[in-house]
Residue frames relative to the residue before (quaternion, step in Angstrom):
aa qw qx qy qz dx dy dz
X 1.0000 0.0000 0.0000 0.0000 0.00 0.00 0.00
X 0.6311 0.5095 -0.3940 0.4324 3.61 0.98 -0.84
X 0.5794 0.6063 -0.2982 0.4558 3.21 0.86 -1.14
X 0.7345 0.3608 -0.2563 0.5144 4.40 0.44 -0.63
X 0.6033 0.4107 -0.4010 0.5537 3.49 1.23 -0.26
X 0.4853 0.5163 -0.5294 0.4666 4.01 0.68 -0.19
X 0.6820 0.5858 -0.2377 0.3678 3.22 0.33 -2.02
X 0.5668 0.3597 -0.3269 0.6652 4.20 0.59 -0.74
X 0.7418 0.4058 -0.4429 0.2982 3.44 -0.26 -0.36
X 0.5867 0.4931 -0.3231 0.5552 3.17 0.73 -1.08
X 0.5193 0.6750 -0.3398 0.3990 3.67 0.34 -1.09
X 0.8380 0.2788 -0.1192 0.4537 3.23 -0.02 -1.86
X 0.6653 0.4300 -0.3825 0.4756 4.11 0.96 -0.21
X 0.3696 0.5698 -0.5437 0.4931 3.74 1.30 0.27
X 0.7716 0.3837 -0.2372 0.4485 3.44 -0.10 -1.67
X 0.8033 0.2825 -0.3944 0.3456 3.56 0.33 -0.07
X 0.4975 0.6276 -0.3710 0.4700 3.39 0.91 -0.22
X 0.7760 0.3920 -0.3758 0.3209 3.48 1.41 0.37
X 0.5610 -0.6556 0.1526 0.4819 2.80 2.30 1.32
X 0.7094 -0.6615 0.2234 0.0963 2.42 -1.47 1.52
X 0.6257 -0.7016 0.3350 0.0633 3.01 -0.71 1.66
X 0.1110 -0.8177 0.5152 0.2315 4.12 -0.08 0.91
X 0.4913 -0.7077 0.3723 0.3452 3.34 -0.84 0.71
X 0.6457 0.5054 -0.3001 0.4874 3.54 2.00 -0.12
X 0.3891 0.5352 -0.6238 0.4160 3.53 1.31 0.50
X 0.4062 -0.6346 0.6381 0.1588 3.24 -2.02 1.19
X 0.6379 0.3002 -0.3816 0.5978 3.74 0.93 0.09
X 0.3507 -0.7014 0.6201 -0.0255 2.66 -2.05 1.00
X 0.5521 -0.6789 0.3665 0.3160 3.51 -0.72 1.28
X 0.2840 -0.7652 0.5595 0.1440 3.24 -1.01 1.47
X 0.1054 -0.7636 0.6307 -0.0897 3.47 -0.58 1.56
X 0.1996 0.8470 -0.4925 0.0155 3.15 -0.73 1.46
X 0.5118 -0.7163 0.4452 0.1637 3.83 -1.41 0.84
X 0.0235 0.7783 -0.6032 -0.1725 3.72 -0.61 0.14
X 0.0872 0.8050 -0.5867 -0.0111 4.11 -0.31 0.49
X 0.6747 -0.6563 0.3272 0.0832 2.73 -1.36 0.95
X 0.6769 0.1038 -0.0504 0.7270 3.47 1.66 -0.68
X 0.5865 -0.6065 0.3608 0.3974 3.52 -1.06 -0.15
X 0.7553 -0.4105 0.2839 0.4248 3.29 -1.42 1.24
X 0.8182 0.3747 -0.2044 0.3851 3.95 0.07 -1.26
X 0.0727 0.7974 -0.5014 0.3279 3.86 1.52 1.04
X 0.0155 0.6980 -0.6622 -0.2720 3.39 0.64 -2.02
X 0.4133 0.5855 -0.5213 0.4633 3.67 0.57 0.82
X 0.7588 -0.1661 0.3891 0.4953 3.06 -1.65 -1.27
X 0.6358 0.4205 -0.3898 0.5167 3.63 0.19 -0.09
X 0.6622 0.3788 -0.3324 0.5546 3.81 0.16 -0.64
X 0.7866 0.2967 -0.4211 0.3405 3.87 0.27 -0.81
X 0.4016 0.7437 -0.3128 0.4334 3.79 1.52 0.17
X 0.7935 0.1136 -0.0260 0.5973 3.39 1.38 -1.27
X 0.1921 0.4932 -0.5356 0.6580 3.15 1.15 1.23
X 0.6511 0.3475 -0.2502 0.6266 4.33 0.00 -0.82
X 0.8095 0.2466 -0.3994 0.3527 3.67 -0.38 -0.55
X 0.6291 0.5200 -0.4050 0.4120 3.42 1.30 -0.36
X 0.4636 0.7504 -0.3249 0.3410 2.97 1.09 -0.44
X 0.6232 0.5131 -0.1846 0.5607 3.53 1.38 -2.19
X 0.7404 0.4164 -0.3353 0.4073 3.57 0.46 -0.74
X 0.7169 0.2818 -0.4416 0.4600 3.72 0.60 -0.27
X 0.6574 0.4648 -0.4987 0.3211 3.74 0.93 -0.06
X 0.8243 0.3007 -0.0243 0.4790 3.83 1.16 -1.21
X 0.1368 0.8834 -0.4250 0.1425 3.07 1.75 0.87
X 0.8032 0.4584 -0.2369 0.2976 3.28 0.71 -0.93
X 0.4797 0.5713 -0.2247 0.6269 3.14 2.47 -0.11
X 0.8267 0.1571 -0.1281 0.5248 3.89 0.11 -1.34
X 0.0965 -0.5631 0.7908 0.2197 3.85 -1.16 0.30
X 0.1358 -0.7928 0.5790 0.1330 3.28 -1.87 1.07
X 0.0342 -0.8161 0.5673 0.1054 3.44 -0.68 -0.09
X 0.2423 -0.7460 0.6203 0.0060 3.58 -1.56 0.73
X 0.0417 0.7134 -0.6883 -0.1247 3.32 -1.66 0.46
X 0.3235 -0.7526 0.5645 0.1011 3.01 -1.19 1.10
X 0.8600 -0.0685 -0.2935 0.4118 3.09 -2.01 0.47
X 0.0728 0.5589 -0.8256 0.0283 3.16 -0.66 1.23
X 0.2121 -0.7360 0.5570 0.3212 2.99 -1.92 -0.11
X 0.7980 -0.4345 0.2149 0.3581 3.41 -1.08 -0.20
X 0.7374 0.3595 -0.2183 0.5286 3.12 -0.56 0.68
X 0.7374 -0.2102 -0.0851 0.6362 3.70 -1.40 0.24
X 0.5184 0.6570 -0.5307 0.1340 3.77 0.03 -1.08
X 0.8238 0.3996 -0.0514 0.3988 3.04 1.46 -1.97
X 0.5076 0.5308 -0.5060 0.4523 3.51 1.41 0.47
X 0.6914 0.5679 -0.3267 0.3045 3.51 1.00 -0.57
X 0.5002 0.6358 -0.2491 0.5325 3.45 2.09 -0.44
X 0.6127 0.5855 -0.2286 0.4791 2.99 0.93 -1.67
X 0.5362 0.7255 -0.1784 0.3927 3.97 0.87 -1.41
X 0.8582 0.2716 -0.1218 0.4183 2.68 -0.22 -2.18
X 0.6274 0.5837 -0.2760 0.4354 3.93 1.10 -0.42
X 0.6162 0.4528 -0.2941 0.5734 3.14 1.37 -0.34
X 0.5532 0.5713 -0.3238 0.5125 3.44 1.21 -0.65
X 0.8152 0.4632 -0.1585 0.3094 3.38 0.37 -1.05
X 0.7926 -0.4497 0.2117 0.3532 3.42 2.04 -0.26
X 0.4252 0.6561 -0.3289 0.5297 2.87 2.08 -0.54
X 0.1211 -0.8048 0.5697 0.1146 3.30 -0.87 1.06
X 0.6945 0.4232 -0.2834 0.5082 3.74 1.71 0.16
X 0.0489 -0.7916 0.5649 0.2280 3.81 -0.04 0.13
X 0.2063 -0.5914 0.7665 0.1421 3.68 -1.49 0.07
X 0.1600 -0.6694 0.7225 0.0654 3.55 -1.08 1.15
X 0.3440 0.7274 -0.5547 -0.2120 3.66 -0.05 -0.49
X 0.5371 0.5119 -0.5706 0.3519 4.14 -0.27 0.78
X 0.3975 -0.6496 0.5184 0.3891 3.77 -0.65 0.97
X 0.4547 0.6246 -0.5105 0.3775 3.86 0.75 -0.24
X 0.6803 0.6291 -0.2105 0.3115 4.05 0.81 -0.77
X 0.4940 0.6905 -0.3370 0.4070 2.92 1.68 -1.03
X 0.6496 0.4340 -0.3227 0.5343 3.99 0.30 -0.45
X 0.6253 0.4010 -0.4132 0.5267 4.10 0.38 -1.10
X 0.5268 0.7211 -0.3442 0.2899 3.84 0.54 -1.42
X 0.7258 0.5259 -0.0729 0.4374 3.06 0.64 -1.78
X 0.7703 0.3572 -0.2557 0.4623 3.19 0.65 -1.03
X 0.7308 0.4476 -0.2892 0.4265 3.42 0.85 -0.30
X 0.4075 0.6607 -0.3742 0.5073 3.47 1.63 -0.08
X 0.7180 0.5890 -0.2017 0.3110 2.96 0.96 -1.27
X 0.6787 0.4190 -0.2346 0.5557 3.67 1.86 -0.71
X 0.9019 0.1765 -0.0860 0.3846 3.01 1.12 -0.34
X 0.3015 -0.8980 0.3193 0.0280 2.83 0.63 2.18
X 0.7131 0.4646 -0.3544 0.3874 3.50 1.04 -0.49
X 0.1650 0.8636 -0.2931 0.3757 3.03 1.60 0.05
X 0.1862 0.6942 -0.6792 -0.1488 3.90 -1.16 0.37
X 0.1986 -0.7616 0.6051 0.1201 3.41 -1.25 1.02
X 0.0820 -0.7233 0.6786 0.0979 3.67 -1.08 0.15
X 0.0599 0.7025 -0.6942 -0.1451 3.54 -0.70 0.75
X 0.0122 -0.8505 0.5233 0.0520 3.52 -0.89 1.10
């Protein structure tokens, strides 16, 4: 449990640290996850989206999230990692130390980009 209350924390100082949110912006911070297995594991994936559910019932009306699961390591996960950055996501969530290398490279194109590999 201590460990999912860190994990929201950390969480919730990502999403703000990308400044403060107007309650009259009509777009909504794209916050996005990549996990390795599926959310309902009860592992490390489940305590990950256990935190993003979390952002969504607290800053729903500010962040829209979204997730793909079982990616694996390697190319698989630069192309996830990618296509979410393509698509608008202006946070990423890496959470498999396997990512840390895709991460990078894709950090690298897209500088406005935040990543988190956690």
């Amino acid at each position: 449990m201590k460990y999912l209350v860190k994990l929201v924390v950390v969480m919730f100082a990502a999403v703000l640290s990308l400044g403060a949110i107007s309650t009259a912006s009509a777009d909504k911070l794209k916050v996005g996850f990549i996990y390795i297995g599926p959310p309902g594991d009860h592992g490390w994936t489940y305590a990950h989206d256990q935190g993003r559910l979390m952002i969504d019932n607290m800053l729903g009306e500010h962040v829209e999230t979204t997730y793909v699961e079982g990616v694996p390591e390697g190319p698989d996960a630069e192309r996830a990692i990618a296509k979410l950055a393509e698509t608008g996501h202006k946070l990423i969530f890496t959470t498999s130390f396997g990512y840390m290398e895709p991460t990078l490279k894709v950090a690298k194109r897209f500088p406005d980009v935040k990543f988190e590999h956690a």
